[in-house]
C-alpha positions as CSV (number, residue, x, y, z in Angstrom):
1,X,-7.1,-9.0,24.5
2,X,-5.7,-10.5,21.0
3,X,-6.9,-12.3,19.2
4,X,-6.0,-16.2,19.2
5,X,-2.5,-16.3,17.3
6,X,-2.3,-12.5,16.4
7,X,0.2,-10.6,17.2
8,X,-0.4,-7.4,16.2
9,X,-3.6,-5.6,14.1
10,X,-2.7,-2.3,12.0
11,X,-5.4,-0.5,9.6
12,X,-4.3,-0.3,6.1
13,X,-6.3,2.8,3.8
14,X,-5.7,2.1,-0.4
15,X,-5.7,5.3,-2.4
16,X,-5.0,5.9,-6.0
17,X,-6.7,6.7,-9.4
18,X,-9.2,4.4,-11.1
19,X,-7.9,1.8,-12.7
20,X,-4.4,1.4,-11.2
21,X,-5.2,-2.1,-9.9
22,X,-5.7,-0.9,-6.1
23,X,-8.5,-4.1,-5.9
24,X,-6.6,-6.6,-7.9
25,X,-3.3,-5.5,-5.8
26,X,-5.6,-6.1,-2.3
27,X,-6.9,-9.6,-3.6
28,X,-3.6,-11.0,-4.6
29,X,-2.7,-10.3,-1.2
30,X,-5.5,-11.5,0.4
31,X,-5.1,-14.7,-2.0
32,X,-2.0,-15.3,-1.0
33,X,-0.8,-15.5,-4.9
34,X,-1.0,-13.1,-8.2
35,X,-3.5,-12.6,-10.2
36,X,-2.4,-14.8,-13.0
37,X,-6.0,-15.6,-14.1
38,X,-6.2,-12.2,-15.6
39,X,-9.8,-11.8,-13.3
40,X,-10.9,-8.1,-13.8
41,X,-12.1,-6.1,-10.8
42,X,-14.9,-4.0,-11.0
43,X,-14.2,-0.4,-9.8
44,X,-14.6,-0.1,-6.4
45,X,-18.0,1.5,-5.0
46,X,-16.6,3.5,-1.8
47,X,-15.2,0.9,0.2
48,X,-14.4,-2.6,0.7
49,X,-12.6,-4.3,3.2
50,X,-10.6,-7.3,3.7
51,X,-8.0,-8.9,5.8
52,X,-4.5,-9.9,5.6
53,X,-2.4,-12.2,8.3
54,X,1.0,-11.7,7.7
55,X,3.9,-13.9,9.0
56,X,7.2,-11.5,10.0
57,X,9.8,-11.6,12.6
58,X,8.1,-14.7,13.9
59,X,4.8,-13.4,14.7
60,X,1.5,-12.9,13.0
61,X,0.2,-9.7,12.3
62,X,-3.2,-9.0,11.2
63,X,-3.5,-5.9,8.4
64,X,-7.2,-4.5,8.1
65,X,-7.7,-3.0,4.3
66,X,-9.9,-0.4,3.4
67,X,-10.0,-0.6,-0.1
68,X,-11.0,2.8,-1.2
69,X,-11.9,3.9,-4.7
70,X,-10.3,6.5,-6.6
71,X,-13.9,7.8,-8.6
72,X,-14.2,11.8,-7.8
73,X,-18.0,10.7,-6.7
74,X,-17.0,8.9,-3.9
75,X,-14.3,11.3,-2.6
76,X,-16.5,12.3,0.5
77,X,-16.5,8.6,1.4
78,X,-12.8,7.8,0.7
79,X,-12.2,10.5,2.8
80,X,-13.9,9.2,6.0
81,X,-11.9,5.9,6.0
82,X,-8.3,8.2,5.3
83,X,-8.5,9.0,8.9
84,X,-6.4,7.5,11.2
85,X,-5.0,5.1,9.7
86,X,-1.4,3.1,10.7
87,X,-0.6,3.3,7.0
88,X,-1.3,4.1,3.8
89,X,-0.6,2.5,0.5
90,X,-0.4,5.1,-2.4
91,X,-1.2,2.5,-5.5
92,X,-0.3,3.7,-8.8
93,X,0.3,2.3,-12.5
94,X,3.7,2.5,-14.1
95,X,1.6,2.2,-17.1
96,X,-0.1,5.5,-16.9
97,X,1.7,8.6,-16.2
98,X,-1.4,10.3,-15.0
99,X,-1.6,7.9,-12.2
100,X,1.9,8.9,-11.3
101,X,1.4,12.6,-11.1
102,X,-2.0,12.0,-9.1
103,X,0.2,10.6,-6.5
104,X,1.9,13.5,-5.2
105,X,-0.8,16.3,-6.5
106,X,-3.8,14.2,-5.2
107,X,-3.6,11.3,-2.6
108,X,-0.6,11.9,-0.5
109,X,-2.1,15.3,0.1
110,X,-5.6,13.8,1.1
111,X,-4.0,11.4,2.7
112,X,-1.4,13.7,5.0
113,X,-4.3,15.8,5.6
114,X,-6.0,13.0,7.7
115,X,-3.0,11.0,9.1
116,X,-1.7,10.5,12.4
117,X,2.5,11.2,13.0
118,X,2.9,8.1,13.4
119,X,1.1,7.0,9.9
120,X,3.4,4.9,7.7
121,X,3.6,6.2,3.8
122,X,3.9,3.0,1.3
123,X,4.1,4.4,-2.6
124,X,3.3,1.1,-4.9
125,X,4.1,0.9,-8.8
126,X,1.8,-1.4,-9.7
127,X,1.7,-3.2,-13.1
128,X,5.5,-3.6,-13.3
129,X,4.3,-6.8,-16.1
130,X,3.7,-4.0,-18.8
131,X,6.6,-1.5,-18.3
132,X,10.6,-2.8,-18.8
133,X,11.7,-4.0,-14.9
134,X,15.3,-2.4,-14.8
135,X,14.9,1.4,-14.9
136,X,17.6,2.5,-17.7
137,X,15.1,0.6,-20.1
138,X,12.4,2.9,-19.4
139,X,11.1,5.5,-21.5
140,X,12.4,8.9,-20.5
141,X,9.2,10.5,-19.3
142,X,8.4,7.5,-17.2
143,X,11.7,7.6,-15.6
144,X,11.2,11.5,-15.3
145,X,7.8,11.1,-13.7
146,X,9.0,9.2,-11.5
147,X,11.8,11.2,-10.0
148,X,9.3,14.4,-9.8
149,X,7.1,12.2,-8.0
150,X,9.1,10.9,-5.2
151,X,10.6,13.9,-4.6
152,X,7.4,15.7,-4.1
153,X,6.4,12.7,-1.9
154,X,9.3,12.9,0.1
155,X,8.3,17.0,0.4
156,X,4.5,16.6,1.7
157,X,5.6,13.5,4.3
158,X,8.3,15.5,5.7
159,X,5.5,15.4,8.9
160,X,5.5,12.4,9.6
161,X,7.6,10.4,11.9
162,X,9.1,7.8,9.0
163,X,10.0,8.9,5.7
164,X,7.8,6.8,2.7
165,X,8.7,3.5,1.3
166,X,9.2,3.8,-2.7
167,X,8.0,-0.1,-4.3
168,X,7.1,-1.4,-7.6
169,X,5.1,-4.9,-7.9
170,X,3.1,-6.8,-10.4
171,X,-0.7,-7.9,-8.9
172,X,-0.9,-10.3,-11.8
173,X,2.6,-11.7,-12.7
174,X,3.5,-11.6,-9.1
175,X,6.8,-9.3,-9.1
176,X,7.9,-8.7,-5.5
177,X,4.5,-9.3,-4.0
178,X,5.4,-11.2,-0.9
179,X,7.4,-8.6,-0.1
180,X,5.2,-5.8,0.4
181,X,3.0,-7.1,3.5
182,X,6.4,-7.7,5.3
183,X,7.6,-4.2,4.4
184,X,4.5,-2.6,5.5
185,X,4.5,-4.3,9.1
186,X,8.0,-3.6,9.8
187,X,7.7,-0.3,8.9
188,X,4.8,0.3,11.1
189,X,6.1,-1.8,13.8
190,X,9.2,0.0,13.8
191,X,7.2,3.6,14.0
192,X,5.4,2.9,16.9
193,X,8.2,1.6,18.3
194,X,10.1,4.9,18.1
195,X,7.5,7.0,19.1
196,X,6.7,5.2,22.6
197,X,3.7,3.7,21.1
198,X,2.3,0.6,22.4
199,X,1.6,-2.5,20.1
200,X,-2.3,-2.4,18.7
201,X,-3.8,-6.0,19.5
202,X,-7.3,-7.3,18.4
203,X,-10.2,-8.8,16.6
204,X,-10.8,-7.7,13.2
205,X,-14.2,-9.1,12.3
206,X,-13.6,-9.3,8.7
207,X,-14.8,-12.3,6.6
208,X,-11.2,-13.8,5.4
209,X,-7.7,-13.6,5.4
210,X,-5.0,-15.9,4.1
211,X,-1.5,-16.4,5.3
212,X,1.7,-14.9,3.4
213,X,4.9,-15.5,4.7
214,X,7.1,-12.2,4.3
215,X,10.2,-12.2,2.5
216,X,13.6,-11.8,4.0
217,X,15.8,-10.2,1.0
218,X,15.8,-6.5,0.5
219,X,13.0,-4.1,-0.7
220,X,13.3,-3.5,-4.4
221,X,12.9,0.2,-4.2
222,X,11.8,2.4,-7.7
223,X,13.5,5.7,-8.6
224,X,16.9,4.9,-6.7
């Protein structure tokens, strides 16, 4: 049975490198707002959880995080809550090229490894406060980067049953926040929809949520 006033309940898996604001990105969503405070996260230690209720379409739609962190020590443990999960949001930093190649040589590969067909693939560039927002103002090797990494994403999710979603954002000035939640429940919504799959419903017995009403203009996609 649902829960009172939810719709829908999906499992949502972070992954990423240290440091790419994976935690700060989950909070602001869980806020409801950006981190305009500037408040630091500490790194993640394995996993932590927390619960977003999404407005889309009409209906609420409960998304269980698991935070995961992206130290090498904890890789056994990341790994354990990669499985089977509705989606999985790839977090990386526009301010660190590293972070951008650990996308496609690391986590997407982890990731596919434990996914479902039916998993949903969302590829975040976070920290779009400390890089230039339209792309022909970008240094060469971001913009380069970039293109060799969605490509190669596109290449390892060839599997699954919708092709990834390619956004950039801002956890702490706020860029294109709202619509992320909204993108991610569509696009899992509209996956199990196409495969026959029935609608998930239930309680998620995590501490907090907050409400964040989804926007209705179109995705601001990277590397297009």
């Amino acid at each position: 049975m649902a829960a009172e006033g939810v719709d829908s309940t999906m499992t949502i898996a972070t992954a990423g490198r240290a440091a790419v604001g994976k935690t700060t990105l989950v909070l602001a969503l869980q806020r409801g707002r950006p981190a305009a405070d500037g408040t630091a996260c500490e790194s993640t230690i394995g996993v932590e959880t927390a619960s977003v209720l999404v407005k889309s379409g009409g209906q609420n739609h409960r998304m269980s995080v698991f935070d995961t962190s992206g130290e090498e020590r904890f890789m056994s443990t990341t790994q354990a809550f990669l499985r089977e999960r509705d989606a999985y949001l790839l977090v990386y930093s526009l301010a660190d090229l590293g972070s951008i190649r650990d996308i496609h040589e690391k986590w997407v590969p982890a990731c596919v490894e434990c996914a479902p067909e039916r998993a949903v693939f969302v590829v975040v560039g976070n920290k779009l406060d400390l890089v230039p927002t339209e792309p022909d103002e970008r240094p060469e090797l971001l913009t380069e980067a970039l293109a060799t990494m969605q490509e190669r994403v596109l290449e390892l999710t060839s599997s699954m049953a919708t092709a990834p979603l390619f956004l950039e954002t801002s956890a702490v000035r706020g860029d294109r926040l709202a619509e992320l939640p909204g993108e991610v429940v569509r696009a899992v919504l509209g996956t199990r929809r196409d495969l026959g799959l029935p609608m998930r419903t239930g309680r998620v017995d995590h501490p907090s949520h907050v409400t964040l009403e989804s926007g209705s203009g179109p995705s601001a996609y990277c590397c297009s």
